[in-house]
OpenMM code with the backbone's topology and positions (N, CA, C; nanometers):
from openmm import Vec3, app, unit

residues = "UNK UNK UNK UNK UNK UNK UNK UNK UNK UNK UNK UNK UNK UNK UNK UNK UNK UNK UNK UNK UNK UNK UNK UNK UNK UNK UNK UNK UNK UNK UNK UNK UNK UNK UNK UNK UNK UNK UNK UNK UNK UNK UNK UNK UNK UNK UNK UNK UNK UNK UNK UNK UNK UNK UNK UNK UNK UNK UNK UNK UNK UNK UNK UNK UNK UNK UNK UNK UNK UNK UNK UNK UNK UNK UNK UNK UNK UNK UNK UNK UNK UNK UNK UNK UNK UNK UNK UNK UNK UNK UNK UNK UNK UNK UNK UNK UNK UNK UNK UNK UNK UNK UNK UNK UNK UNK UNK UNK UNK UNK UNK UNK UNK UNK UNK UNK UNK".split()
positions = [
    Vec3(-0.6634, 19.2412, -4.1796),
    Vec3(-0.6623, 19.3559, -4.0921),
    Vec3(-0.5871, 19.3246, -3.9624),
    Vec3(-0.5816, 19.1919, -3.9092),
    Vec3(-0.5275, 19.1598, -3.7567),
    Vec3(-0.4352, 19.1457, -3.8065),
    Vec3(-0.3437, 19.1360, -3.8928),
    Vec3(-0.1890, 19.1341, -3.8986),
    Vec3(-0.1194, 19.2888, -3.9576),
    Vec3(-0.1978, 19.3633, -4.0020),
    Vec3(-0.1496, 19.4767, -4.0139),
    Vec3(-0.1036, 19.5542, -3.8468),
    Vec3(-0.2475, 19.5072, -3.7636),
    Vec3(-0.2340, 19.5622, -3.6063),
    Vec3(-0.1092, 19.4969, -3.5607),
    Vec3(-0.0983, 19.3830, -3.5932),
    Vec3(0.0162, 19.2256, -3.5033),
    Vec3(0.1284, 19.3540, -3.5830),
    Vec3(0.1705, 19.3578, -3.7387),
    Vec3(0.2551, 19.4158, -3.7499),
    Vec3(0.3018, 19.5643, -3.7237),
    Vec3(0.2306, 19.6366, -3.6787),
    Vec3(0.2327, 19.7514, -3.6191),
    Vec3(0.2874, 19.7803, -3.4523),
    Vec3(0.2149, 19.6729, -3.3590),
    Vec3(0.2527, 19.6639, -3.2308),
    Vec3(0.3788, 19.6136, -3.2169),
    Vec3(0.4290, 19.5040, -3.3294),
    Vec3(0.5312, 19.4075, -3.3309),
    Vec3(0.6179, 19.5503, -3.3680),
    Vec3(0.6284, 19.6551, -3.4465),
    Vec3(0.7150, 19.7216, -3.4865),
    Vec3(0.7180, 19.8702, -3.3323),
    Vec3(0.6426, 19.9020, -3.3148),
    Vec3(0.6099, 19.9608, -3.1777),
    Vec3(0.7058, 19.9211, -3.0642),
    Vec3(0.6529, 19.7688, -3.0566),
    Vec3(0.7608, 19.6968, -2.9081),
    Vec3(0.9521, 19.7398, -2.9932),
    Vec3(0.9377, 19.6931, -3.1216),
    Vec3(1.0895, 19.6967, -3.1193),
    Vec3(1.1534, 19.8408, -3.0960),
    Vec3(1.0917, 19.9227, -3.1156),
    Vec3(1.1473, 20.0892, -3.1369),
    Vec3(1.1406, 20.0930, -2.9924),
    Vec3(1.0605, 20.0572, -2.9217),
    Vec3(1.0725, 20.0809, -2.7498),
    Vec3(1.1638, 20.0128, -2.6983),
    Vec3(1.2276, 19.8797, -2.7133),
    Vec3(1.3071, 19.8122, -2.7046),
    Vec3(1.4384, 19.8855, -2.7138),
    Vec3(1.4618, 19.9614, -2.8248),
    Vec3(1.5767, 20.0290, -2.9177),
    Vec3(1.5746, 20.1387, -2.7969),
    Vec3(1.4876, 20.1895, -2.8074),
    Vec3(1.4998, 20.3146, -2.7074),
    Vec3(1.5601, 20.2556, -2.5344),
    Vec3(1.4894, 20.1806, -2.5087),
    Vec3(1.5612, 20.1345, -2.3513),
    Vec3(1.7289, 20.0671, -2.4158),
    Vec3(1.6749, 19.9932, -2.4788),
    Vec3(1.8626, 19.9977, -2.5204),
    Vec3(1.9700, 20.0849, -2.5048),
    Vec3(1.9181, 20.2135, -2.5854),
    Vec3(1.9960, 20.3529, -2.5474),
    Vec3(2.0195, 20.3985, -2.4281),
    Vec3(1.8852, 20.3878, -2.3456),
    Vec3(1.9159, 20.4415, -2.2179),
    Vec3(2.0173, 20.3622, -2.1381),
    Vec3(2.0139, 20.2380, -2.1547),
    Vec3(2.0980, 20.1306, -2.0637),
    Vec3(2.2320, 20.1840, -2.1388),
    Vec3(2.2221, 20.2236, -2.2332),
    Vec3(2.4166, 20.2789, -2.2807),
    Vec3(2.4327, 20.3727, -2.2340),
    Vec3(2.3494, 20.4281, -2.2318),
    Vec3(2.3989, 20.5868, -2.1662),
    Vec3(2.3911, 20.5862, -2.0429),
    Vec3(2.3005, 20.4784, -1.9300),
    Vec3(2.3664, 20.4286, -1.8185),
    Vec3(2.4910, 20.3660, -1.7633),
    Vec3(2.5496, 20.2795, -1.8523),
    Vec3(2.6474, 20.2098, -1.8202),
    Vec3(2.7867, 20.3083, -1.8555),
    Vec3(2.7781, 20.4014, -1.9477),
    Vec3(2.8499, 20.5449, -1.9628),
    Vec3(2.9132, 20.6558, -1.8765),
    Vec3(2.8056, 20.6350, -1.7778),
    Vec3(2.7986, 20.6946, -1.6218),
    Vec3(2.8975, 20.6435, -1.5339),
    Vec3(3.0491, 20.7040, -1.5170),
    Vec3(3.1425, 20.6919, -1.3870),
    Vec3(3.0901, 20.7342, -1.2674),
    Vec3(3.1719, 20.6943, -1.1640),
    Vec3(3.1540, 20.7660, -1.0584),
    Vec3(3.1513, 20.9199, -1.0324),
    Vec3(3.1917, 20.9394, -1.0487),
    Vec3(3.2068, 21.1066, -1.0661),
    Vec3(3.1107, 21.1789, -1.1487),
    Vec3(3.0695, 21.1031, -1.2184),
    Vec3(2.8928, 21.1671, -1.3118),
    Vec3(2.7726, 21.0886, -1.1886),
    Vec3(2.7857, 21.0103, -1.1503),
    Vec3(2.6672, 20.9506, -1.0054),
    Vec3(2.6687, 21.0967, -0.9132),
    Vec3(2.8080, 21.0867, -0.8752),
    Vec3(2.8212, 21.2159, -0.7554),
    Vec3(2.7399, 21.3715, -0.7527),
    Vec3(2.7740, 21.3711, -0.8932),
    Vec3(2.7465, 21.4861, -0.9381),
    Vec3(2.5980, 21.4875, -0.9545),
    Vec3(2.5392, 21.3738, -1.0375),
    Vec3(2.4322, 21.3860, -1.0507),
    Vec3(2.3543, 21.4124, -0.8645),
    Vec3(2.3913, 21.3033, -0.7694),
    Vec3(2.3653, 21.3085, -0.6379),
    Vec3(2.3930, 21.4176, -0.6045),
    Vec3(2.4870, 21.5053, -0.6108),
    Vec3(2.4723, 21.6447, -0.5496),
    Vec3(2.4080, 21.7533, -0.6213),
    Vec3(2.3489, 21.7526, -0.7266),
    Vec3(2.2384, 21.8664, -0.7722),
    Vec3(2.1235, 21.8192, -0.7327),
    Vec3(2.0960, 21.6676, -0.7426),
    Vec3(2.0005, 21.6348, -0.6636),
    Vec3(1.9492, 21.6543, -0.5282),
    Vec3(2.0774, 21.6421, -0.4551),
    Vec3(2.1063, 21.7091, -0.3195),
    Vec3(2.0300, 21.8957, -0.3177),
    Vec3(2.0982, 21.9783, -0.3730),
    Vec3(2.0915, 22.1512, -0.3765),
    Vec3(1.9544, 22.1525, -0.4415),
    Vec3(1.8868, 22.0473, -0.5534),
    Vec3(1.7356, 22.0771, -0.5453),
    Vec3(1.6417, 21.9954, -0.4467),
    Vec3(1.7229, 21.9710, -0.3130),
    Vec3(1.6193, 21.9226, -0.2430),
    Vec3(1.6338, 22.0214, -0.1513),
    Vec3(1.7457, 22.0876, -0.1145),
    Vec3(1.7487, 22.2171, -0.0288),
    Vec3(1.6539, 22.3031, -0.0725),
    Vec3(1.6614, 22.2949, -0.1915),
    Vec3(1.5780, 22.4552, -0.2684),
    Vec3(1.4043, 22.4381, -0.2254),
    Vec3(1.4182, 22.2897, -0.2572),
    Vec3(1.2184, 22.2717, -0.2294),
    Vec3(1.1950, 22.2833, -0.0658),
    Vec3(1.3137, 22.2648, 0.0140),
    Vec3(1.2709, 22.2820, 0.1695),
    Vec3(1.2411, 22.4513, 0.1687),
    Vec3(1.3624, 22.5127, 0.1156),
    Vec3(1.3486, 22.6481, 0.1601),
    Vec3(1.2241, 22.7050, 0.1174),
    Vec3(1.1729, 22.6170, 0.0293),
    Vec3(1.0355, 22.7104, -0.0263),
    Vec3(0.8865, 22.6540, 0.0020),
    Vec3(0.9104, 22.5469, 0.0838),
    Vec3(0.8191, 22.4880, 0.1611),
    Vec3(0.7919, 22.6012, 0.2583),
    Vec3(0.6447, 22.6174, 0.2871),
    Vec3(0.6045, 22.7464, 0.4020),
    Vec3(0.5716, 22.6317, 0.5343),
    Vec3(0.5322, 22.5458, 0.5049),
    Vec3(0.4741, 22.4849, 0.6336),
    Vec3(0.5630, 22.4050, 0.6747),
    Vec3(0.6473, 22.3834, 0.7800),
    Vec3(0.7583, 22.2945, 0.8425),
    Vec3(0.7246, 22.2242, 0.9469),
    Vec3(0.7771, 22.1105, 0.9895),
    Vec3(0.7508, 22.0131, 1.1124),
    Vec3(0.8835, 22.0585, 1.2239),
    Vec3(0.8538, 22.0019, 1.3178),
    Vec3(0.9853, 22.0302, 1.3857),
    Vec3(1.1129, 22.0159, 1.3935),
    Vec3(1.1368, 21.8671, 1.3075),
    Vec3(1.2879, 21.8513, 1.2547),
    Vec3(1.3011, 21.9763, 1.1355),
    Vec3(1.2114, 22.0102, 1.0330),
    Vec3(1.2801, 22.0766, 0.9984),
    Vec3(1.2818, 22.2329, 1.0054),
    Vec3(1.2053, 22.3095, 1.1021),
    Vec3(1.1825, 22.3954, 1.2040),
    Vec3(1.3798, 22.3913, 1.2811),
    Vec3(1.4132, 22.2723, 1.3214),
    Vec3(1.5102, 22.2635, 1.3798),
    Vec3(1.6162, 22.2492, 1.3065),
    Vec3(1.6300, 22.2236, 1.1946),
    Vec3(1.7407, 22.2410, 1.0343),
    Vec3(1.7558, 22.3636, 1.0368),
    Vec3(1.5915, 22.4349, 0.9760),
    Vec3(1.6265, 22.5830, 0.9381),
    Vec3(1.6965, 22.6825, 1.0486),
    Vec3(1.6652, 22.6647, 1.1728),
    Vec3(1.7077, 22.7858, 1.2922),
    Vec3(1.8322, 22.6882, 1.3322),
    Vec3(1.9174, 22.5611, 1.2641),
    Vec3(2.0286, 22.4853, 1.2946),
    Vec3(2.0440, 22.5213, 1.4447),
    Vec3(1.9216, 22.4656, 1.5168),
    Vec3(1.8927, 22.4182, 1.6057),
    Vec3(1.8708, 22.2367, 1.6238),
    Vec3(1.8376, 22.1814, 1.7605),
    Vec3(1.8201, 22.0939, 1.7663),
    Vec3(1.6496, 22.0586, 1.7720),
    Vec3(1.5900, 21.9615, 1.7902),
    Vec3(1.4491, 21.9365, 1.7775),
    Vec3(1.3895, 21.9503, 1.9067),
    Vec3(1.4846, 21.8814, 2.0328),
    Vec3(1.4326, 21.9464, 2.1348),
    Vec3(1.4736, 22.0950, 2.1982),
    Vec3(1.5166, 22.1810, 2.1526),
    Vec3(1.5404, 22.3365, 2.1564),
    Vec3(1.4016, 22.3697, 2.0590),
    Vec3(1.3677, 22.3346, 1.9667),
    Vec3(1.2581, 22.3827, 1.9095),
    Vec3(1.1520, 22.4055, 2.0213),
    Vec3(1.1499, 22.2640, 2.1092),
    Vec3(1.0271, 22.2619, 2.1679),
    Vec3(1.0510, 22.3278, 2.2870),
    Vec3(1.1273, 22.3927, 2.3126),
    Vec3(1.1705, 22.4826, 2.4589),
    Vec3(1.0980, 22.5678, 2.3490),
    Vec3(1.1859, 22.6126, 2.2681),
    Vec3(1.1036, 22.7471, 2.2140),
    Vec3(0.9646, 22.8128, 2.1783),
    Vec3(0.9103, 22.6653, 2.1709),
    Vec3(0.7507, 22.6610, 2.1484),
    Vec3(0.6942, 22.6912, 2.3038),
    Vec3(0.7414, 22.6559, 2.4452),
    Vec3(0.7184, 22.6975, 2.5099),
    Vec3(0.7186, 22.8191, 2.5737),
    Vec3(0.8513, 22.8684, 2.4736),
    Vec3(0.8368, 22.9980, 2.5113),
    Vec3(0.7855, 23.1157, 2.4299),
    Vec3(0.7318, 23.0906, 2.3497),
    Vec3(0.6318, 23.1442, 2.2477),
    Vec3(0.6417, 23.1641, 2.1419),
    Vec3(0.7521, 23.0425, 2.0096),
    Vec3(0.7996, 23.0724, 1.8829),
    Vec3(0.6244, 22.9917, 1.8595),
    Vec3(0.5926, 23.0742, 1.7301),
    Vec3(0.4391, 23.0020, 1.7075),
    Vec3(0.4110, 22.9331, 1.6073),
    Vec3(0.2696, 22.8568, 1.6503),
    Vec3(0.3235, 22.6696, 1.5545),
    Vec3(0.1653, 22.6354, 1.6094),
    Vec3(0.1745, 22.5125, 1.5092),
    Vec3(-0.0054, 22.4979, 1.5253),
    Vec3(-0.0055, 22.3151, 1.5720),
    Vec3(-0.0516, 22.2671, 1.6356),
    Vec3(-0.0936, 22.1772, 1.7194),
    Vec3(-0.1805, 22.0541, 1.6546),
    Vec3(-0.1411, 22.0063, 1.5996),
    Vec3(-0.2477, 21.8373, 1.5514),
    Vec3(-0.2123, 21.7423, 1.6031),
    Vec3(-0.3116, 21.7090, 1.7442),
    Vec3(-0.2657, 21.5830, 1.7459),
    Vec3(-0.1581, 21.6064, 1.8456),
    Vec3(-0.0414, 21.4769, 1.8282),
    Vec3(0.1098, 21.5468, 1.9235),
    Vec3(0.1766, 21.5591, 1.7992),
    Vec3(0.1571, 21.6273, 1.7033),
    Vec3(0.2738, 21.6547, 1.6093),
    Vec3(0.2182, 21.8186, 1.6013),
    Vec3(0.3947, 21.8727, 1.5822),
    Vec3(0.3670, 22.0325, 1.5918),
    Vec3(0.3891, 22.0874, 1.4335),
    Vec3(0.3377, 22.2102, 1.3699),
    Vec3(0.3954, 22.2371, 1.2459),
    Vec3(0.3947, 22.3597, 1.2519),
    Vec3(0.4682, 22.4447, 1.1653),
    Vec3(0.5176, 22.5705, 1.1599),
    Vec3(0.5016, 22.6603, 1.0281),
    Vec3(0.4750, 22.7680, 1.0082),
    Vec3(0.4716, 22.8317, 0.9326),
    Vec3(0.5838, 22.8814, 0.9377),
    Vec3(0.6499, 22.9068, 0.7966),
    Vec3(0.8004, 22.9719, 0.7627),
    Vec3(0.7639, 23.1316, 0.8035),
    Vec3(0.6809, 23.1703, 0.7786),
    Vec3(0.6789, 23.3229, 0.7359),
    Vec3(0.6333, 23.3661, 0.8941),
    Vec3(0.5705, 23.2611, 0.9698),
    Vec3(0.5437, 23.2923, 1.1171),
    Vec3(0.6610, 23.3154, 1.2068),
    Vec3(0.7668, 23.2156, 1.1609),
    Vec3(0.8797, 23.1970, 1.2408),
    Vec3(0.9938, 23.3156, 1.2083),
    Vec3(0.9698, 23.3585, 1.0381),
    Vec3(1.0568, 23.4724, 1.0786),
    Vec3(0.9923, 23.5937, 1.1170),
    Vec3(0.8921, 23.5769, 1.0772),
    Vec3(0.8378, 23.7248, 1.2024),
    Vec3(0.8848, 23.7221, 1.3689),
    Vec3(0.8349, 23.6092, 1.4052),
    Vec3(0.8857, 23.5807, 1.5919),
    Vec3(1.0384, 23.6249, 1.5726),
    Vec3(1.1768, 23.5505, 1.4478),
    Vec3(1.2949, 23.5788, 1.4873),
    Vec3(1.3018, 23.7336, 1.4723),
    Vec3(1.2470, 23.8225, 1.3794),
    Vec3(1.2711, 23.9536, 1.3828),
    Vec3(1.1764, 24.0205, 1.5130),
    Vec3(1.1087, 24.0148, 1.5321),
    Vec3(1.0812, 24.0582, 1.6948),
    Vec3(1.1399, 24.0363, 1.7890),
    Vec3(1.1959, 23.8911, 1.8095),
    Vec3(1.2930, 23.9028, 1.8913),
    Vec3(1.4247, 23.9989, 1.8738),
    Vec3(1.4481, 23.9859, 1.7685),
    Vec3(1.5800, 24.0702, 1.7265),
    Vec3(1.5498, 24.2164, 1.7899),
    Vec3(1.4561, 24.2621, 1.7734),
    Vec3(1.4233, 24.4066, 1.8240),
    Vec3(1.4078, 24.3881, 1.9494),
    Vec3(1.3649, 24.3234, 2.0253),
    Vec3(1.3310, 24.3452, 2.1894),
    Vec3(1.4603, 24.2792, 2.2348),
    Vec3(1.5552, 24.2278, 2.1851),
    Vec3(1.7437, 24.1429, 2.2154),
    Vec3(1.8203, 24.3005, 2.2000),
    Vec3(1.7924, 24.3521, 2.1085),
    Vec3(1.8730, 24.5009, 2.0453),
    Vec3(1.8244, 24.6084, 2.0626),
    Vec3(1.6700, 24.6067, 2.0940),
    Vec3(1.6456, 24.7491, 2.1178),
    Vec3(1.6047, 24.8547, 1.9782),
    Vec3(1.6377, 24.7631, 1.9066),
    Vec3(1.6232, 24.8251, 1.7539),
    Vec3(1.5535, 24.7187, 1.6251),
    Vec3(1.5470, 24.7965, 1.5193),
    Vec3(1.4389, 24.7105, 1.4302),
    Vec3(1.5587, 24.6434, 1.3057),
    Vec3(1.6703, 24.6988, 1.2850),
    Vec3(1.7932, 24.6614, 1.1904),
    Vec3(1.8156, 24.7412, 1.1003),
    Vec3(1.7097, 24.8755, 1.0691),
    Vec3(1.6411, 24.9089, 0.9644),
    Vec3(1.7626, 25.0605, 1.0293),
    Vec3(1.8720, 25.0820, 1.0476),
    Vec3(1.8696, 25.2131, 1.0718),
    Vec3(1.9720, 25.2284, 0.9717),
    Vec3(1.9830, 25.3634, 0.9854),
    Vec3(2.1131, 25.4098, 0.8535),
    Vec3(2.2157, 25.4383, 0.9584),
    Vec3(2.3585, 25.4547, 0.8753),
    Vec3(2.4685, 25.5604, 0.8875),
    Vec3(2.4978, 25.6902, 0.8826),
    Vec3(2.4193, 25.7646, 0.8825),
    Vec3(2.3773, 25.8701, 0.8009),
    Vec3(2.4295, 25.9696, 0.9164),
] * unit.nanometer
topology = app.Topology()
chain = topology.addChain("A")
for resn in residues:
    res = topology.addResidue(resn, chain)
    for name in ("N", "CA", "C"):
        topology.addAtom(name, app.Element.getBySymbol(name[0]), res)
């Protein structure tokens, strides 16, 4: 019975073996220009998970409004709103564009919402 197991695991390791084999070919397969590429979708799905992150810190509070980090914090003084732990500040996405569309209306006088009509 213990050599049926010995020969079973022994046949197990080799097929796993076989398999990383493959992968190391299909690594070494990989030019520069397949790295890049791979690095830049990697890149556009790390944009995608920021944009859909709701809760932000201040660097990236200061990405999204391509602002700087200390302009964030002028702005926190002047009443963009953000919640307080500690000395680290964090932000709600959906808070911050409410504050930018209010501002937009009290800057313009208007809500954006009008027709041509």
């Amino acid at each position: 019975m213990r050599n049926r197991k010995d020969s079973r695991d022994l046949h197990f390791l080799r097929n796993q073996i076989d398999l990383i084999n493959l992968r190391l070919d299909d690594l070494s397969s990989f030019d520069d220009r397949k790295i890049k590429d791979i690095l830049r979708r990697l890149g556009q799905i790390e944009d995608k998970l920021k944009r859909q992150k709701s809760i932000l810190n201040a660097g990236e509070v200061a990405e999204y409004l391509h602002i700087s980090v200390p302009q964030v914090y002028r702005l926190v003084k002047s009443g963009l709103p953000h919640y307080r732990n500690g000395r680290r500040y964090y932000f709600e996405r959906s808070r911050i564009d409410e504050w930018l569309s209010e501002s937009v209306r009290k800057t313009t006088g208007h809500d954006g919402n009008e027709s041509n009509a």
